[in-house]
Structures are given as structure tokens and as C-alpha cells.
MARGU-681624 format. One line per 5 residues: their letters; for each residue x, y, z of N, C-alpha, C, O. Coordinates in Angstrom, 3 decimals. Atoms other than C-alpha are relative to their C-alpha. Layout:
BEGIN
a	X,Y,Z,X,Y,Z,X,Y,Z,X,Y,Z | ...
# end
This chain:
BEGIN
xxxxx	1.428,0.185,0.287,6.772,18.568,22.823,-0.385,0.679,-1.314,-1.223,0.148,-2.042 | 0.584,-0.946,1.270,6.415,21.409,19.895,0.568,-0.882,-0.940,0.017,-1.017,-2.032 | -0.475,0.683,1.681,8.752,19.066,17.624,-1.249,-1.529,-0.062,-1.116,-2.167,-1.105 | 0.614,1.478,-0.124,6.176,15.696,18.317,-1.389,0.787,-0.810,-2.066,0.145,-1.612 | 1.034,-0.283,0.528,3.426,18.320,17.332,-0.130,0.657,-1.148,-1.154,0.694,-1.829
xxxxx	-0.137,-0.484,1.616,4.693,20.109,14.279,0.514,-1.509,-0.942,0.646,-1.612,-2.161 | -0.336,1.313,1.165,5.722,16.407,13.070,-1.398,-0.452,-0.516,-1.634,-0.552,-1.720 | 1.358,0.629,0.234,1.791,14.981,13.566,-0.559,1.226,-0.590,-1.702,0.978,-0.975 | 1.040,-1.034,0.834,0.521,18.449,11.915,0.636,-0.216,-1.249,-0.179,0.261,-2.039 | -0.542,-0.294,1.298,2.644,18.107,8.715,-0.015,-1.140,-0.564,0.242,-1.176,-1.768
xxxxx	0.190,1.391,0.459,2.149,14.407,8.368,-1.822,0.072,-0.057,-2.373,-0.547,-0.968 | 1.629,-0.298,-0.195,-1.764,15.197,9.050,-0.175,0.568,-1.438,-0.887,0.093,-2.323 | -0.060,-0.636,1.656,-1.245,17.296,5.905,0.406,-0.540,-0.803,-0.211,-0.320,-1.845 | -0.456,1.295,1.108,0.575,14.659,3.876,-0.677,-0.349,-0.054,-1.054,-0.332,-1.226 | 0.578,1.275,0.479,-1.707,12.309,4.322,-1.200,0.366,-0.761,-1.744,-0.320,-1.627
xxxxx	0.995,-1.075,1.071,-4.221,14.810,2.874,0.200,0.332,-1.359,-0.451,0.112,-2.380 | -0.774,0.057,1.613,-2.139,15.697,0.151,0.216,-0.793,-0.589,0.239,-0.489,-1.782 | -0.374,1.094,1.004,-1.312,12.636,-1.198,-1.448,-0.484,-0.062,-1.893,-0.653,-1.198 | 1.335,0.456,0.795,-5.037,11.404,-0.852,-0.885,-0.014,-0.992,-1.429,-0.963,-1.557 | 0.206,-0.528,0.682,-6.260,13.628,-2.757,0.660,-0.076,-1.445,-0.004,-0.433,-2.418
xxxxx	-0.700,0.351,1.181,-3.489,13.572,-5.477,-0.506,-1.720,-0.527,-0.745,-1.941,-1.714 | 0.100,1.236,0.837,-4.200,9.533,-5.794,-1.744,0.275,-0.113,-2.059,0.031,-1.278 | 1.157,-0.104,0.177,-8.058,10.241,-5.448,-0.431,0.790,-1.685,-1.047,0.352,-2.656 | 0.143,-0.632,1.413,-8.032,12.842,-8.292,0.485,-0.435,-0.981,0.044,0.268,-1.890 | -0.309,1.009,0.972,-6.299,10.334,-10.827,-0.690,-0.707,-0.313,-0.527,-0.909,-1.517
xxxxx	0.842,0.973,-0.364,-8.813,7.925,-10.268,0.553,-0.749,0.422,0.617,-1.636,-0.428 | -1.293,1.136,0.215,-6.128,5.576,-8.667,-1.385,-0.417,1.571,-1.568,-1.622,1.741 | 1.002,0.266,-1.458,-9.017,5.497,-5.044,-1.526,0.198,-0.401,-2.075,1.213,0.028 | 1.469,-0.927,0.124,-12.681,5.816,-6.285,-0.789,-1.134,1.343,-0.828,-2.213,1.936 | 1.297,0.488,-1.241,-15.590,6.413,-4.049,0.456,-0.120,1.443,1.351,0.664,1.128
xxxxx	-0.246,0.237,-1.276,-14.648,5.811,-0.013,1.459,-0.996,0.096,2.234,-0.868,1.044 | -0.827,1.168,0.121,-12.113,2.611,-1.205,1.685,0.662,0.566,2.029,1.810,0.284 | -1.250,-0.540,-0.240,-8.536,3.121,0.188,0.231,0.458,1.315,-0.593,0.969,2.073 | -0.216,-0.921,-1.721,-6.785,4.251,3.445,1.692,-0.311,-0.459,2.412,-1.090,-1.085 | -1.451,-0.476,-0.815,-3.640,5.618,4.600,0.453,0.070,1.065,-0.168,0.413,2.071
xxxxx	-0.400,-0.060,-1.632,-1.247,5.326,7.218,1.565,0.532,0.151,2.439,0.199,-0.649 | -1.380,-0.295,-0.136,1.876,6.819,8.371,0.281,0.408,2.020,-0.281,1.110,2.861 | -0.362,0.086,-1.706,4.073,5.908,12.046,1.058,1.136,-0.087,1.839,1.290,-1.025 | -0.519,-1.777,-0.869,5.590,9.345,13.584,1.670,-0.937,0.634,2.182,-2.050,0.506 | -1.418,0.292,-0.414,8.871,8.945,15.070,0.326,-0.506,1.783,1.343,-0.921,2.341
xxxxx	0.731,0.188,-1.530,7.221,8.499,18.815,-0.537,-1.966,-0.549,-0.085,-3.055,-0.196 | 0.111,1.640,0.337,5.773,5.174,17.239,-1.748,-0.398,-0.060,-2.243,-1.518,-0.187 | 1.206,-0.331,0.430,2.092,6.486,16.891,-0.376,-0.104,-1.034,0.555,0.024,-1.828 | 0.538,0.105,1.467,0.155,6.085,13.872,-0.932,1.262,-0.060,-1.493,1.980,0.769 | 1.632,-1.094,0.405,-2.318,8.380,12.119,0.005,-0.933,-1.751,0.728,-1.316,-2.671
xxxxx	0.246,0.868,0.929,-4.366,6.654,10.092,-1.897,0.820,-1.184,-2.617,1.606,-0.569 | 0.978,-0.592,0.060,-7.482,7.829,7.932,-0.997,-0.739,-0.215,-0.976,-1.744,-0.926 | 1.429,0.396,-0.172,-11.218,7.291,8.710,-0.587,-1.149,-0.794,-0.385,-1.496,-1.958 | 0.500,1.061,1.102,-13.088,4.586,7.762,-1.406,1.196,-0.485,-1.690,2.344,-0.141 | 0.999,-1.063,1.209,-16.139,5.782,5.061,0.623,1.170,-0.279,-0.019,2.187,-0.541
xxxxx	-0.525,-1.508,0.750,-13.421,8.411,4.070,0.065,0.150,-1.470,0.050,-0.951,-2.022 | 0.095,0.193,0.812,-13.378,9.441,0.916,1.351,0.856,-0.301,1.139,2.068,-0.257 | -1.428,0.021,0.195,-9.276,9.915,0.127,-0.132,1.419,-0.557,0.860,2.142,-0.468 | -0.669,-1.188,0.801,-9.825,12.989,-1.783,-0.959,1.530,0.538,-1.147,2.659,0.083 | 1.016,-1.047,-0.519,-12.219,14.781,0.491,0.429,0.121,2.025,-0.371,0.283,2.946
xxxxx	-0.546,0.337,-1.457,-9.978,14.432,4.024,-0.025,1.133,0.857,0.173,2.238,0.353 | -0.459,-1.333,-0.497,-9.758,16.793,6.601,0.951,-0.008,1.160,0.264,-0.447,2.082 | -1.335,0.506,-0.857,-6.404,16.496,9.029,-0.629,0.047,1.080,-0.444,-0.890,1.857 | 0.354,0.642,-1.300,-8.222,16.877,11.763,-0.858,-0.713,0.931,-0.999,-0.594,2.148 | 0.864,0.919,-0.403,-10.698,14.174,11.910,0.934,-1.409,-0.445,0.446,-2.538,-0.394
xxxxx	-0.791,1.327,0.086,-7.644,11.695,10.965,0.223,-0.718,1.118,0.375,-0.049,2.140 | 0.238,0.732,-0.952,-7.580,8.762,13.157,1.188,-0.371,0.890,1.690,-1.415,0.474 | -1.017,0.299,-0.628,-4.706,8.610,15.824,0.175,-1.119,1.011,-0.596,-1.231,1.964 | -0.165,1.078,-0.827,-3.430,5.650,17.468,1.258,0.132,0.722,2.227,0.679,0.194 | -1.250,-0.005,-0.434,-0.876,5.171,20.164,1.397,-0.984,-0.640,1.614,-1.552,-1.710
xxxxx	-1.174,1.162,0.430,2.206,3.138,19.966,0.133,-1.340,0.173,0.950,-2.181,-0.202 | 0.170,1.216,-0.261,0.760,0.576,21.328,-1.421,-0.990,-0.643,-2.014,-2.022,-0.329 | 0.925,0.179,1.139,-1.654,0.417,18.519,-1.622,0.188,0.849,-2.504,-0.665,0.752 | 1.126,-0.211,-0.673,-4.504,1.727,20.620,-0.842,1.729,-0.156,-0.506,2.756,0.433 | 1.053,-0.735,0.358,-7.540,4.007,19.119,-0.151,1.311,0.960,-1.030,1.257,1.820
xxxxx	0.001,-1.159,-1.217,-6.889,7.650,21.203,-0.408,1.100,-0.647,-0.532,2.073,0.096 | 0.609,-1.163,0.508,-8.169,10.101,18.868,-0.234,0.202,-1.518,0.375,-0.424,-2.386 | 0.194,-0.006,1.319,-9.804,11.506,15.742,-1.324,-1.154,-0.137,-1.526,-1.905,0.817 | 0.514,0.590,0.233,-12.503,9.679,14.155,-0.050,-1.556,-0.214,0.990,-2.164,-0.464 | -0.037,1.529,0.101,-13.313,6.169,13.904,1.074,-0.815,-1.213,0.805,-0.838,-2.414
xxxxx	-0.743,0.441,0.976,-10.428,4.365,12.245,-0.239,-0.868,-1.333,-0.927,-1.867,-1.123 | 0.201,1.269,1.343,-10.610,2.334,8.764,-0.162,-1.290,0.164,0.709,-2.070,0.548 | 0.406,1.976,-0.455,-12.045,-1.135,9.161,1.299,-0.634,-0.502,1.452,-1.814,-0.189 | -0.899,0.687,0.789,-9.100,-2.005,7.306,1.855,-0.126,0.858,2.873,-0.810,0.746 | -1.448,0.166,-1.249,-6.304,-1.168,10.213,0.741,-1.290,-0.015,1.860,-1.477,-0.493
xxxxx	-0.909,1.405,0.188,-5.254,-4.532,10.464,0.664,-0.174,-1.143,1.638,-0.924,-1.082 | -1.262,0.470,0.850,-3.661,-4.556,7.164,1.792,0.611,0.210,2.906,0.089,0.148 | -1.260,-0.914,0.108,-1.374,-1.121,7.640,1.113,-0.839,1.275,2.338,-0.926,1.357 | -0.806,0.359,-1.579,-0.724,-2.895,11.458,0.904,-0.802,-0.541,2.076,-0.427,-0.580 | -0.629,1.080,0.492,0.368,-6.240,9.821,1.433,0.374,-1.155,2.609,0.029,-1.035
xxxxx	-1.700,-0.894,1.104,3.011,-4.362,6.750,0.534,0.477,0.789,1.734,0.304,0.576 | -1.108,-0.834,-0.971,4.433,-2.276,9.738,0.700,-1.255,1.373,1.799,-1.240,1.928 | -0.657,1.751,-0.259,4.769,-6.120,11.519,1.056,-0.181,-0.560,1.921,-0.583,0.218 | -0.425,0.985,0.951,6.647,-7.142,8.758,1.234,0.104,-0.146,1.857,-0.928,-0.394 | -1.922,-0.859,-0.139,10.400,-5.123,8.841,-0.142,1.456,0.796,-1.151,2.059,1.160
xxxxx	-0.340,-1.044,-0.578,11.943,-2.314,10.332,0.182,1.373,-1.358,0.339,0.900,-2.484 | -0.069,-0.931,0.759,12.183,0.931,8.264,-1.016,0.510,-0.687,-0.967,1.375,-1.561 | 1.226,-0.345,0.949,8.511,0.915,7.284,-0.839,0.966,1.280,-1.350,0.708,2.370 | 1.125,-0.990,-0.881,6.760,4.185,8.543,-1.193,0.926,-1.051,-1.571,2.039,-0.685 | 1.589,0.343,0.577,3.673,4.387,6.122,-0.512,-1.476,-0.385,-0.259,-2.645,-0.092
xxxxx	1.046,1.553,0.545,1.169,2.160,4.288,-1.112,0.602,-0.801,-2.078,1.125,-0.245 | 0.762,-0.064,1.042,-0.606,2.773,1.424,-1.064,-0.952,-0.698,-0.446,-1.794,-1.350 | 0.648,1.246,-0.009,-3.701,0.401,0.632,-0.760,0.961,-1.157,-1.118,2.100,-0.857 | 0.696,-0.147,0.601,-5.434,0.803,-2.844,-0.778,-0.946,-0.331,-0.576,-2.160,-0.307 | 0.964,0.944,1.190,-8.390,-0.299,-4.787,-0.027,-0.098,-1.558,-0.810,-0.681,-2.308
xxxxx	-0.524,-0.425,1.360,-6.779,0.790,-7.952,-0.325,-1.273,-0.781,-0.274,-2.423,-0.343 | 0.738,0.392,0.890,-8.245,-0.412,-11.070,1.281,-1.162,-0.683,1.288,-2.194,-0.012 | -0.893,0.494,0.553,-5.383,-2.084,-13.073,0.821,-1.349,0.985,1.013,-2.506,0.609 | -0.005,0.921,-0.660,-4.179,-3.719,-10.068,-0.977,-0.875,0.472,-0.771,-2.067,0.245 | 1.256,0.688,-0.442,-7.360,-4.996,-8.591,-0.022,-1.645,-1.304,0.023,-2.805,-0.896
xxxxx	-0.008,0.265,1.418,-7.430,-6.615,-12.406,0.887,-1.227,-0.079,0.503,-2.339,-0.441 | -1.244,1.047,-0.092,-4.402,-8.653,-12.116,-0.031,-0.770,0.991,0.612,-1.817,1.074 | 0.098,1.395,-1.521,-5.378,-10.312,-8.656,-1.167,-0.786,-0.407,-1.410,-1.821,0.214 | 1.096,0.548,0.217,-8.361,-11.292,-10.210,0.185,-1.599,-1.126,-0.465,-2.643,-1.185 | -0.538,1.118,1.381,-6.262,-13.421,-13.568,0.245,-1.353,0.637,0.813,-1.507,1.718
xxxxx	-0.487,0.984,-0.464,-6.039,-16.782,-13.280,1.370,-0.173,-0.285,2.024,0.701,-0.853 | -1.549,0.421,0.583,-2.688,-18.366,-13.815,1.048,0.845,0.199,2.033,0.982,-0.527 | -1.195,-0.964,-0.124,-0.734,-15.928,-12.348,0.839,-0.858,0.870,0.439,-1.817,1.529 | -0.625,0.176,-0.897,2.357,-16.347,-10.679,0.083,0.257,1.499,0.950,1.039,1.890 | -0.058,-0.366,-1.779,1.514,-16.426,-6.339,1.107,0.623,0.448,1.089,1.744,0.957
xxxxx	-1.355,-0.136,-0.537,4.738,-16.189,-5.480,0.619,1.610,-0.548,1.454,2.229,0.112 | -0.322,-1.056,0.563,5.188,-13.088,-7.698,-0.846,0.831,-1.301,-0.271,0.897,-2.387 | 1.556,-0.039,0.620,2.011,-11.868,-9.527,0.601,0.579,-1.516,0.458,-0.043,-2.569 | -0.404,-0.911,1.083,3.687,-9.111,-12.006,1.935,0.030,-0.640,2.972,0.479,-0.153 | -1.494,0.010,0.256,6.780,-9.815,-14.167,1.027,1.368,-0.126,0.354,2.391,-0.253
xxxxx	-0.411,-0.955,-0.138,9.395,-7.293,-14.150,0.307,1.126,-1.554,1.380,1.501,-2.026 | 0.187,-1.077,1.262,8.516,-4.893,-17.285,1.030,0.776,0.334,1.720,1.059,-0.646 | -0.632,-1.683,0.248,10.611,-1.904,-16.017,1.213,-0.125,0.872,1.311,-1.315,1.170 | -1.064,-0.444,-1.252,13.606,-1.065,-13.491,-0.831,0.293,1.232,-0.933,-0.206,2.353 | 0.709,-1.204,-1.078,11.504,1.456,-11.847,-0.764,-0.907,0.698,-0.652,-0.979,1.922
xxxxx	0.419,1.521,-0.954,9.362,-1.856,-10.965,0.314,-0.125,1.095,0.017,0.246,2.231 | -1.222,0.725,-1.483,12.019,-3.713,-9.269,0.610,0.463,0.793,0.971,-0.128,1.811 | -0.249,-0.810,-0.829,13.266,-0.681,-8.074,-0.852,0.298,1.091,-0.340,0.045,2.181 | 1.076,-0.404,-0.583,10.158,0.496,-6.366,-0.886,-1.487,0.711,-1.099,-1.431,1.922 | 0.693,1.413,-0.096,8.322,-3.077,-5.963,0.764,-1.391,0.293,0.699,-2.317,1.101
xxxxx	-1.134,1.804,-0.100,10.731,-6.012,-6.322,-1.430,-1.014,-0.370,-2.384,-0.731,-1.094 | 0.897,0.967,-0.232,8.629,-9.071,-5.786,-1.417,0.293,0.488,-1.614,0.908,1.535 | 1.515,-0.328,-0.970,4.662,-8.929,-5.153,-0.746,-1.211,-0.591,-1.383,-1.525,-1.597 | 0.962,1.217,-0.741,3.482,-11.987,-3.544,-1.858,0.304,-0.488,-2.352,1.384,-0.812 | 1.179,-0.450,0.275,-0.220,-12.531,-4.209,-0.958,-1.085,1.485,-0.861,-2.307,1.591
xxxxx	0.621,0.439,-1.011,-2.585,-13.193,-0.832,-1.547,-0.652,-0.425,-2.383,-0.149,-1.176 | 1.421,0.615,0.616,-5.598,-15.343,-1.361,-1.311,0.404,0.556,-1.510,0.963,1.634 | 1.008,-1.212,-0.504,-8.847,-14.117,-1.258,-0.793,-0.478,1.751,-0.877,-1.637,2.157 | 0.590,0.487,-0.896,-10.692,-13.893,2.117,-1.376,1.304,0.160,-0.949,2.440,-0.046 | 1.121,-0.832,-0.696,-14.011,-11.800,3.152,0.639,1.316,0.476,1.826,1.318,0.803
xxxxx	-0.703,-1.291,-0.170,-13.420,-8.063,3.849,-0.164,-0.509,1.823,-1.094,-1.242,2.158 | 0.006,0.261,-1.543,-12.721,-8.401,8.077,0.619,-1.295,0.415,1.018,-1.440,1.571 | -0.202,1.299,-0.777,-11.804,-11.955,8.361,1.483,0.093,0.314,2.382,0.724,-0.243 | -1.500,0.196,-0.537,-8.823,-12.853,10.250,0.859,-0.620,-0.790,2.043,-0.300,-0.693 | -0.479,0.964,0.420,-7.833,-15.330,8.205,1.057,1.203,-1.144,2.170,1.067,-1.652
xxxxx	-1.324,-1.443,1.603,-6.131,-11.932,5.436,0.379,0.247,0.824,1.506,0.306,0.333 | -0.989,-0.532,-1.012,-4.550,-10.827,8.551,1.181,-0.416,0.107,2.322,0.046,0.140 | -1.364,1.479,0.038,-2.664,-13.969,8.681,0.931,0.096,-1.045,2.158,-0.006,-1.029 | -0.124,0.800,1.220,-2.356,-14.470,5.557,0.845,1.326,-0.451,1.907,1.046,-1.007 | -0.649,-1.606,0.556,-1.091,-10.403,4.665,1.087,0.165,1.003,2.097,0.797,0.690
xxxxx	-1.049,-0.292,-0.750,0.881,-10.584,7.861,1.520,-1.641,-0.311,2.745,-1.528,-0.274 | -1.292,0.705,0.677,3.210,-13.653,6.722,0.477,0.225,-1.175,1.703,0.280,-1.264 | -0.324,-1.361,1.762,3.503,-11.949,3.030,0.999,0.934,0.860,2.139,0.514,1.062 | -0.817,-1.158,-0.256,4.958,-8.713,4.613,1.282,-0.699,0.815,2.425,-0.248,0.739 | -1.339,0.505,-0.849,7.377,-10.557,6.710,1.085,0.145,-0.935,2.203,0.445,-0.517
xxxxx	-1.569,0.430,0.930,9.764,-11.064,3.373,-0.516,1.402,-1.154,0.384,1.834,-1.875 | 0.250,-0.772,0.766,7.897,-8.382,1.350,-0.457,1.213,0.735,-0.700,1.187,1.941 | 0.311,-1.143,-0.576,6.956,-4.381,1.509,-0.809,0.337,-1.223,-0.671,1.484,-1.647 | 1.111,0.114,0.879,4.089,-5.087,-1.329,-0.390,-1.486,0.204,0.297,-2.493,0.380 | 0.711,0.959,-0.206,1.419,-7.289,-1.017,-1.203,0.100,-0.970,-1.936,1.077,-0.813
xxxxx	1.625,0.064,0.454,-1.702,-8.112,-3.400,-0.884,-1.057,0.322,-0.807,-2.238,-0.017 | 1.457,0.473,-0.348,-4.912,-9.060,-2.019,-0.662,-0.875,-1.350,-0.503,-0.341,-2.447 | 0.204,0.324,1.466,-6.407,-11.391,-4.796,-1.564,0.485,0.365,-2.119,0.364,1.458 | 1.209,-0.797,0.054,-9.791,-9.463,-5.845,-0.535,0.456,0.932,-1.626,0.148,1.411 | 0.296,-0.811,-1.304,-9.311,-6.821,-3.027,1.247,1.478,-0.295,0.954,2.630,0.025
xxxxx	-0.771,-0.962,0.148,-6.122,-4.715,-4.036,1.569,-0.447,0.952,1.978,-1.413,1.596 | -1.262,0.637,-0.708,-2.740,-4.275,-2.822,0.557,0.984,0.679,0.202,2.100,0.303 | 0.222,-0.220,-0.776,-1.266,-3.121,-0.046,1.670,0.241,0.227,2.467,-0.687,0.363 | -1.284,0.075,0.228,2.110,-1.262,-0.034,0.637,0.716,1.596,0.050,1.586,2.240 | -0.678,-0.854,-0.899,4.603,-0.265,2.794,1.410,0.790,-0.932,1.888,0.548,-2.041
xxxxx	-0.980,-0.362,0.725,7.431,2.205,2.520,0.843,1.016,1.077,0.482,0.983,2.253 | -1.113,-0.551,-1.272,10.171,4.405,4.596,-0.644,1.275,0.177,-0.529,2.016,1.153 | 0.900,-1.408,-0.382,7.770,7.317,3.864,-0.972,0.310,-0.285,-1.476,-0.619,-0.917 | 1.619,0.523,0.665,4.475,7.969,2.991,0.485,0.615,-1.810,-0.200,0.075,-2.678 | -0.214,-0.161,1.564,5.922,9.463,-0.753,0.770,-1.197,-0.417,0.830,-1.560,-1.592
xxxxx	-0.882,1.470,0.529,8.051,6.303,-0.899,-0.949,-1.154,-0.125,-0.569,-2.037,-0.894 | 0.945,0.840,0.137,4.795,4.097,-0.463,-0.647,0.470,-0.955,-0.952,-0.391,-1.780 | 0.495,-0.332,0.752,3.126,6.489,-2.532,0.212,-0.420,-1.483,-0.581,-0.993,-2.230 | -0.634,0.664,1.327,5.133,5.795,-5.561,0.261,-1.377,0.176,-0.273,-1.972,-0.761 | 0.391,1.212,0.172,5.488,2.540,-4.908,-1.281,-0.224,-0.617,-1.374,-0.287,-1.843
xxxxx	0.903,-0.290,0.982,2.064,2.451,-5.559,-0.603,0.084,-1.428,-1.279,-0.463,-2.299 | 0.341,-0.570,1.399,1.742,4.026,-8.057,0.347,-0.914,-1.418,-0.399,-1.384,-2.277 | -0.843,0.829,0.679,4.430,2.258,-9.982,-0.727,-1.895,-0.017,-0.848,-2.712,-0.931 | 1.141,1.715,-0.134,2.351,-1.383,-8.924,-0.883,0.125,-1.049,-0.965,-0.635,-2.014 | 1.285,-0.624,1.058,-0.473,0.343,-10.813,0.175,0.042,-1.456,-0.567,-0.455,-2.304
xxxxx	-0.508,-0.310,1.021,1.417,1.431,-13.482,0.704,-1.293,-0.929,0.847,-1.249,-2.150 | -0.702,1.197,0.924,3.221,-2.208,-14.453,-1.300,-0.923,0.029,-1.509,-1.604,-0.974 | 1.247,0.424,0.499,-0.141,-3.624,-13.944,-1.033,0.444,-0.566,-2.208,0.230,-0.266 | 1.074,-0.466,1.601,-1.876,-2.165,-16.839,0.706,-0.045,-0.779,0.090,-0.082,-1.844 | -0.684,0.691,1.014,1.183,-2.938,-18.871,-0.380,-1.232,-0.290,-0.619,-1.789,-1.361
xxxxx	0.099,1.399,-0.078,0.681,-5.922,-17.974,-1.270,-0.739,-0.396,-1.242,-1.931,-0.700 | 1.322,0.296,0.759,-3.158,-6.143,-19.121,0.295,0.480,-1.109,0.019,-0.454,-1.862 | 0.136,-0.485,1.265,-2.574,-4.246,-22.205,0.976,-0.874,-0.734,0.613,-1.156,-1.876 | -0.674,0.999,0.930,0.265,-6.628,-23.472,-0.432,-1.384,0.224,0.250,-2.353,-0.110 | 0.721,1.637,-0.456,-2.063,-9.725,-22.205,0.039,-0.317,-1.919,0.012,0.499,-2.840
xxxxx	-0.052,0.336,1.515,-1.891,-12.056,-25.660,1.079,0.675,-1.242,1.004,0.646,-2.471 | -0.880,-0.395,0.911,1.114,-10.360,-26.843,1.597,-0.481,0.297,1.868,-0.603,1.492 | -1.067,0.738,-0.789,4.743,-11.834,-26.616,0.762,1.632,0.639,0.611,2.812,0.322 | -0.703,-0.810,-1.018,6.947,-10.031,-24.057,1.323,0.254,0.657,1.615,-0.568,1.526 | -1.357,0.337,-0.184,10.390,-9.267,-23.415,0.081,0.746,1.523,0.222,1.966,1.617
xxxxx	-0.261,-0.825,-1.696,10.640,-8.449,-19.203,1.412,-0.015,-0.034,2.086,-0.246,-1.037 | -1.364,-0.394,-0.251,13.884,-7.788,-17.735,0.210,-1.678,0.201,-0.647,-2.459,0.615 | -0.730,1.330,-0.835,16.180,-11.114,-17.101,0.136,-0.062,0.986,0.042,0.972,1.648 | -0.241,-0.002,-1.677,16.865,-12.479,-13.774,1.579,0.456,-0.236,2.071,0.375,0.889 | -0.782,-1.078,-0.547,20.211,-10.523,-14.344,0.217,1.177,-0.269,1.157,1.834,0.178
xxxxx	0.347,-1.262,0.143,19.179,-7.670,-15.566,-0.968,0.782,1.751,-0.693,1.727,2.490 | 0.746,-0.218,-1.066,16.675,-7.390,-12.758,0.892,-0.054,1.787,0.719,0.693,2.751 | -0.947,-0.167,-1.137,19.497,-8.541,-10.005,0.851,1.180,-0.028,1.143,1.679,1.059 | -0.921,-0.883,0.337,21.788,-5.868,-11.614,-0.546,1.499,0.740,0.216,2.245,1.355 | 0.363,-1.047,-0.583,18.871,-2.967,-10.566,0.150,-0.286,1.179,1.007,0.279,1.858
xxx	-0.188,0.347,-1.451,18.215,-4.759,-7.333,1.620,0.680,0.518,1.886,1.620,1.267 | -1.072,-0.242,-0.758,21.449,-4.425,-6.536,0.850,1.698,0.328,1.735,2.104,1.082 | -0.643,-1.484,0.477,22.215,-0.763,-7.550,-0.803,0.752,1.276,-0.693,1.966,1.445
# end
């Protein structure tokens, strides 16, 4: 029992710590954003809806059982259904990282992007961190229809972008989603700042070559 409760106190504190760290960047402004990370029991803790990422306190974070059922802590993030749907999607994913980040937001919004794969592969660290990110079409904040639509995405992917809503990363830990993240963020504002400029991305075997490493 003491190891199930020093795991949910030190993940209670992660998810604090990292909020904060992406809040104070500006990478979450205002309430926008939630976090989630599944325990080793198969519980979630997830944080509050109207939270504001960089103002958290561990123990009003929102705990759910394993059977995805609301047992403690404050009222969960209206947005639950996305982290539920990425942790749907494969095995090995125990967070979920959901921003409103500026740069990305930006890029779901462009026309003419590639659906199938929104952001070309500028970097390693990318494809390393990201690979492929599918782009989900827009729907109303709540409707079922992004549930659907975010839960067949994650099935083949562990990044997802919302088109003019954000994107929505899983990962094996909550610092492995974190940087993911981050890194999404980071090739999409390359990716606006070289808009109208020519561009040399990685090749498809340059890019298989990291993949594969």
C-alpha cells in the first residue's frame, strides 16, 4: 500500500512541476491545457478543469479509477475524453499532455496542410520525439464527434493535432510527453517562420534512418 501511495504523491508533484515549467514559458496561457498521467495500478490523476497549469496544487488533482471513474480530487478537465482516447490508442502510454500552445495552434489553423501529417520533418529530434502528426478536424469544444475522431488518430499515432484547438500528445512518461511537446511546438514555429521560404526537411531516408535508430 505505502509503494501505490508514494507513487500517486510524486506523480501529484510531477504533474505540478511540469505545469508550471510549460505555464511559465508561455507554452499554456490562462486556464488552457491539462495533464494526465496512469500510475502503475491503472488509475489516472488528471488536473482540474478551470486550472490554471502554473498555479496547481497536488492535492486538489483529479483522481480517477482504473476503470476511468471520477473518485477524488476536484472536478476533472472537461477535456478527459481526449487523455482517455490517446491512452485507448497503444500500450506503453502512461501520460498525456494536451496544449494550447501558440505556434502549434497556428499550424492547425493553415490551409493546405498535409492531414495525414501536418509538420514536415525539419529536425531528427522531430521524428525522434513526434514521427508523424495526423491532423483531426475541427469539432466544437465537448462534441463527441473529436472523441471519435482523436480516438481513431491515436490508434496509429502518440501525437495528434486538433485543427484550431491544439494538440494532444501521449508518451511512456509524463517527461517523455512533455518533450514531445515541446519539440511539436518547437518544429511548428520553424515551420511558420520559414513559411514563403524554400526548405530543405530531412528525406524519407534520412528520416527512416532516425526512425529506425
Amino acid at each position: 500500500m505505502s509503494a501505490v501511495i508514494s507513487e500517486e504523491a510524486k506523480m501529484r508533484d510531477e504533474i505540478v512541476s511540469v505545469g508550471k515549467s510549460l505555464f511559465d514559458r508561455g507554452l499554456t496561457p490562462g486556464s488552457s491545457g491539462n495533464i494526465s498521467v496512469r500510475m502503475t495500478d491503472g488509475r489516472l490523476l488528471m488536473t482540474p478543469t478551470n486550472a490554471c497549469l502554473g498555479e496547481l496544487d497536488p492535492e486538489r488533482i483529479s483522481l480517477f479509477s482504473a476503470e476511468g471513474v471520477h473518485i477524488g480530487g476536484d472536478k476533472p478537465t472537461k477535456e478527459a475524453f481526449l487523455h482517455k482516447c490517446m491512452y485507448c490508442g497503444g500500450s506503453g502510454r502512461n501520460a498525456v499532455v494536451h496544449l494550447h500552445s501558440t505556434y502549434s495552434v497556428a499550424a492547425s489553423i493553415l490551409e493546405n496542410v498535409d492531414e495525414k501529417d501536418v509538420l514536415p520533418p525539419l529536425t531528427a529530434y522531430y521524428v525522434m520525439r513526434v514521427g508523424t502528426l495526423p491532423l483531426v478536424p475541427y469539432f466544437p469544444p465537448g462534441d463527441e464527434n473529436l472523441a471519435t475522431a482523436v480516438g481513431a488518430a491515436a490508434s496509429n499515432h502518440h501525437a495528434v493535432l486538433m485543427a484550431n484547438h491544439g494538440p494532444v500528445v501521449a508518451g511512456k512518461s509524463l517527461r517523455d510527453a512533455q518533450y514531445a511537446t515541446e519539440e511539436l511546438e518547437e518544429t511548428a514555429k520553424l515551420f511558420l517562420l520559414l513559411q514563403n521560404h524554400r526548405i530543405r526537411p530531412l528525406t524519407s531516408e534520412q528520416k527512416a534512418a532516425v526512425a529506425n535508430r
